[in-house]
C-alpha positions as CSV (number, residue, x, y, z in Angstrom):
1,X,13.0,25.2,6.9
2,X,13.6,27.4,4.4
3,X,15.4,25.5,1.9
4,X,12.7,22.6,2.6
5,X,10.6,25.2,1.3
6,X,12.5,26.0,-1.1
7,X,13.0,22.7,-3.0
8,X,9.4,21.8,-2.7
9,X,8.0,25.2,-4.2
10,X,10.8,24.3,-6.9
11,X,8.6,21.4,-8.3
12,X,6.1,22.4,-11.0
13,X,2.8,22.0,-10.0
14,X,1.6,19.0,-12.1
15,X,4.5,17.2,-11.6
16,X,3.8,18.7,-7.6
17,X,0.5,17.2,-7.6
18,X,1.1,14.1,-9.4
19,X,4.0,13.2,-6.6
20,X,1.0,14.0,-3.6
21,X,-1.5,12.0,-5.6
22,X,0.5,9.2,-5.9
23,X,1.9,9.1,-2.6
24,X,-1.3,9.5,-0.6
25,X,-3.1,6.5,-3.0
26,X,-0.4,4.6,-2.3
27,X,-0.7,5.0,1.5
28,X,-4.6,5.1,1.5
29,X,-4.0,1.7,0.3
30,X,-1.9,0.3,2.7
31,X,-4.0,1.8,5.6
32,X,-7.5,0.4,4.3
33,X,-5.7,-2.7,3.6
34,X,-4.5,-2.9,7.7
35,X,-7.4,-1.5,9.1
36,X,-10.8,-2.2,7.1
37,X,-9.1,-5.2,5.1
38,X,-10.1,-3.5,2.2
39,X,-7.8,-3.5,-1.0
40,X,-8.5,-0.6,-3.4
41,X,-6.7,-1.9,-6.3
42,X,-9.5,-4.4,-6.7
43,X,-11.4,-1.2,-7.9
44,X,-8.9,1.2,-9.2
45,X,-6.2,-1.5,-10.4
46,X,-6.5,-2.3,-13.8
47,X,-8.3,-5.8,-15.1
48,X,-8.1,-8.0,-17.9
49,X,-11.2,-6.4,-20.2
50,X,-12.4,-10.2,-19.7
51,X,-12.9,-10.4,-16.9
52,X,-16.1,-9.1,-15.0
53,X,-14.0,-7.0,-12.5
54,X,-12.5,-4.8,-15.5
55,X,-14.0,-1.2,-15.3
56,X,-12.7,1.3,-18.3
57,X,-11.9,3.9,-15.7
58,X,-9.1,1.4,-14.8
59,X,-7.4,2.7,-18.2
60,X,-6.4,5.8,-15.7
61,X,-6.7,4.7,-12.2
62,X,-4.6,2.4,-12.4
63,X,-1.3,4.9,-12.4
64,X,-2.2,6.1,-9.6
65,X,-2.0,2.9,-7.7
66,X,1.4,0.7,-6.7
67,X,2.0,-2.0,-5.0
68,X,2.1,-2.3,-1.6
69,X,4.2,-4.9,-0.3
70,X,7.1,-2.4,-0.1
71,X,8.5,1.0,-0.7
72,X,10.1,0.2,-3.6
73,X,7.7,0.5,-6.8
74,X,6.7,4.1,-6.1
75,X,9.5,5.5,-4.9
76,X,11.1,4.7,-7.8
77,X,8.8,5.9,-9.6
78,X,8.1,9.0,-8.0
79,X,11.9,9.8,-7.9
80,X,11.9,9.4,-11.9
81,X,9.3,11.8,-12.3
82,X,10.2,14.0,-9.9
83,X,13.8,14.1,-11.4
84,X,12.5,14.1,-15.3
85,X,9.4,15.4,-15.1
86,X,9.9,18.6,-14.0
87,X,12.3,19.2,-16.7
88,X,10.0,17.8,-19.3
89,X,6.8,19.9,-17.6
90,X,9.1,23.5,-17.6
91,X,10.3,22.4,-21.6
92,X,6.1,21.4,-22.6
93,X,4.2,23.4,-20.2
94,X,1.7,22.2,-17.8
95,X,-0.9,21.3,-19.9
96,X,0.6,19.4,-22.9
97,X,2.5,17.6,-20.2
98,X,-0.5,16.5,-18.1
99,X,-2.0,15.8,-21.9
100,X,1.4,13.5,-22.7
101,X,1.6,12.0,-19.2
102,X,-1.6,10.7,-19.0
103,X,-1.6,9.8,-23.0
104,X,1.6,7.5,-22.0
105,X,-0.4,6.1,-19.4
106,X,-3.3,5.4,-21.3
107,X,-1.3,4.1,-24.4
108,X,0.9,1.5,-21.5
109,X,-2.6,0.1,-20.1
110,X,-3.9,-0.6,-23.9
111,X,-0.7,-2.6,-24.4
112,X,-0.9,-4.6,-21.6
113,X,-4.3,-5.6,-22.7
114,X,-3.4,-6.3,-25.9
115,X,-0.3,-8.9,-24.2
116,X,-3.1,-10.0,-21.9
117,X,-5.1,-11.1,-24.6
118,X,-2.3,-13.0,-26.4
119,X,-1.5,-14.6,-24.1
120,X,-4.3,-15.8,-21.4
121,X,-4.7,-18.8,-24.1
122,X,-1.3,-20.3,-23.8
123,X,-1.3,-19.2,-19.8
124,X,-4.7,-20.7,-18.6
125,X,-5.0,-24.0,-20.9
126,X,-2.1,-26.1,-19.9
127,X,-2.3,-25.2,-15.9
128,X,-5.9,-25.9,-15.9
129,X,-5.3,-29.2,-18.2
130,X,-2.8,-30.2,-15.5
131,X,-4.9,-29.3,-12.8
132,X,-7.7,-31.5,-13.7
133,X,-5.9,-34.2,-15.2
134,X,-7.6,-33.0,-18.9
135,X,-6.2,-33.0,-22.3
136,X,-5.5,-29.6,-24.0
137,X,-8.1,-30.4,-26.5
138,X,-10.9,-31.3,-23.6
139,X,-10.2,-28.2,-22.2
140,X,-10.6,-26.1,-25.3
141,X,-14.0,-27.8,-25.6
142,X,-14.9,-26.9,-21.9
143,X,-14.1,-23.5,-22.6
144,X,-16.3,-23.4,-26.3
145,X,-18.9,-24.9,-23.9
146,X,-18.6,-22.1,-21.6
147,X,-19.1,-24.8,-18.8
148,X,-16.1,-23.1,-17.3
149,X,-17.0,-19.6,-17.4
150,X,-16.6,-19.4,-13.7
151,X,-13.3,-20.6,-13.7
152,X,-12.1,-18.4,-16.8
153,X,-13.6,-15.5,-14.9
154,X,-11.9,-16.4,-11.7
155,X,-8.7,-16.5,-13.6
156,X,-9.6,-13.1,-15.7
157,X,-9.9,-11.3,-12.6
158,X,-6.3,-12.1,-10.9
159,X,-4.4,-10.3,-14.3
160,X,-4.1,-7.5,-12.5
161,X,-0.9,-4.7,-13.0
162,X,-1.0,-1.2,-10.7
163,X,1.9,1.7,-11.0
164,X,3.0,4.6,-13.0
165,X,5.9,3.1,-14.9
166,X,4.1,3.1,-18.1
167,X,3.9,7.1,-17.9
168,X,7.2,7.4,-15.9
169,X,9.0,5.6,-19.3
170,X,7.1,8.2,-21.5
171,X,8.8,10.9,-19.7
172,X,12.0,9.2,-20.2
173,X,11.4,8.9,-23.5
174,X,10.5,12.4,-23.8
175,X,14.2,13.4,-22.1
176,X,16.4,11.5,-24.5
177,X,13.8,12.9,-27.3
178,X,14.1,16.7,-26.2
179,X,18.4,16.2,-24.7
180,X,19.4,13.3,-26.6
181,X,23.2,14.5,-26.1
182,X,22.9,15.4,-22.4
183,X,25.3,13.5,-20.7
184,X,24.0,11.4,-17.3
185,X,25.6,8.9,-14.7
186,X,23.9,5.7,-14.4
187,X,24.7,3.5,-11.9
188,X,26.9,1.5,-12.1
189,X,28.3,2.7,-15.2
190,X,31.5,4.5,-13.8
191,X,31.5,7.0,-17.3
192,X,29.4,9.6,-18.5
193,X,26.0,8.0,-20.8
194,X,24.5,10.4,-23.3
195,X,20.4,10.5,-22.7
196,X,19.7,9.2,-26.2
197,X,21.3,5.7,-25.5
198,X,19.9,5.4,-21.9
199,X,16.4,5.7,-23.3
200,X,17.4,3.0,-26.0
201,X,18.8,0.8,-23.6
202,X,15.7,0.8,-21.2
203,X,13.5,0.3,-24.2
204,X,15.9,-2.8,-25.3
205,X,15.9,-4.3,-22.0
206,X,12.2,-3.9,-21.8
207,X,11.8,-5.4,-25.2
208,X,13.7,-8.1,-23.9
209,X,12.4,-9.2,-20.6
210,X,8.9,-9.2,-22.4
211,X,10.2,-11.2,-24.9
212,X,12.2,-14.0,-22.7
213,X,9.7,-13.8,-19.8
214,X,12.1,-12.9,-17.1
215,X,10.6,-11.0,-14.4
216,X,7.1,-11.7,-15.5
217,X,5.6,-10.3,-13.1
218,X,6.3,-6.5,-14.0
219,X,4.6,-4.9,-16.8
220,X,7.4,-4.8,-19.2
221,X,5.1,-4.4,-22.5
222,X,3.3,-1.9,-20.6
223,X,6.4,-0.1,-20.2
224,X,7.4,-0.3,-24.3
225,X,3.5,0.8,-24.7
226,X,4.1,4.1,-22.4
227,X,7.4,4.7,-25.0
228,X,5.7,4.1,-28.4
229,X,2.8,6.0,-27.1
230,X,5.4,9.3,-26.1
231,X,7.5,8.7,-29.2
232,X,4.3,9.2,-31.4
233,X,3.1,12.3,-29.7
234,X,6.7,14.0,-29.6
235,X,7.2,13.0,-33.5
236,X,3.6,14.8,-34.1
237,X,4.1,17.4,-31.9
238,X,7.5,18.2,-33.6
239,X,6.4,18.2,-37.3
240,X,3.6,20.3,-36.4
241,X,6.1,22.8,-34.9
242,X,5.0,22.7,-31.5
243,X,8.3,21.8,-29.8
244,X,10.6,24.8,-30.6
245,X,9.7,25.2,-34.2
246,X,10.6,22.1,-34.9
247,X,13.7,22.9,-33.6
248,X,13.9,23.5,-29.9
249,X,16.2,21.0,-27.8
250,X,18.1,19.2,-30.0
């Protein structure tokens, strides 16, 4: 009992209370889901700014909220913040590190509306053409019409993305910005990885799945968006001599 108590009084608080908050969203979900049919993330999930369910508050609900199919998405998650974050919140202090987290979030949902809005175009015209047995050029008039609107808001509404990963990868970032040389094992990399090139490598294979398209459904430019987002905080924060002088961990 004691060293339960022990490891959990361990944890920084916001990186405490962001584990709890995630956790019980995430299971507040599932049980109005089961019992009231009710699916949350149809409020606090965030939308294409299109469509007529978007909401701005979804710029910040929506990392609180993962999916609920399985266990997966936020426990891996929540086991990357708990293992990172706590390091980055005792390094930053509570605020700035509520202020970065939540700026990594916010900078990972403008991203994915910016990808959204590239590419609803090329995503909607050629299913619906298909669909209806129209040309590309019929439905670009329907659409110009807005004789379609219902559809195109139909359509809006199910780009939806949910889960913390975009603020998770700006605490990475920050732990390869603040250790780059710290050494880690990565499975299943038998040797030693320094932080600096894990950080790379996630942003690389990021870049690329975006890119290529594989595993479209996750969030990967959402992910890059929570990283550019940390990187330009850090970089400020350093030249203004908040980290260490300028100095600190590296």
């Amino acid at each position: 009992m004691n060293n339960r108590g022990s490891f959990w009084s361990s944890i920084p608080p916001v990186t405490k209370h962001l584990l709890i908050i995630n956790f019980l969203l995430w299971l507040a979900t599932i049980v109005m889901q089961r019992t009231m049919t009710i699916n949350i993330q149809d409020w606090l999930g965030l939308h294409f700014w299109r469509g007529s369910d978007f909401n701005p508050a979804q710029l910040l609900t929506y990392m609180f909220m993962h999916d609920t199919s399985g266990i997966a998405h936020v426990f891996f998650n929540m086991f990357s913040l708990w293992m990172f974050g706590r390091i980055i919140e005792q390094v930053l202090g509570a605020k700035r590190y509520l202020f970065y987290y939540i700026s990594c979030g916010l900078g990972a949902a403008l991203v994915q509306e910016i990808t959204w809005e590239f590419a609803w175009h090329s995503m909607f015209v050629p299913s619906f053409a298909q669909l209806n047995s129209l040309s590309i050029d019929q439905v670009q008039q329907l659409i110009a019409s807005g004789r379609i609107d219902q559809y195109l808001d139909s359509f809006y509404n199910s780009m939806v993305t949910v889960g913390a990963s975009g603020a998770v990868f700006g605490i990475l970032l920050a732990f390869g910005f603040l250790f780059p040389n710290m050494s880690m094992y990565i499975i299943p990399f038998p040797f030693p990885i320094k932080a600096k090139w894990m950080v790379l490598g996630y942003g690389v294979v990021e870049l690329f799945f975006g890119v290529s398209g594989v595993m479209d459904s996750v969030a990967h430019f959402a992910h890059l968006g929570g990283m550019i987002f940390g990187i330009i905080i850090l970089l400020y924060w350093k030249r203004s001599g908040a980290l260490g002088g300028g100095h600190g961990y590296y």
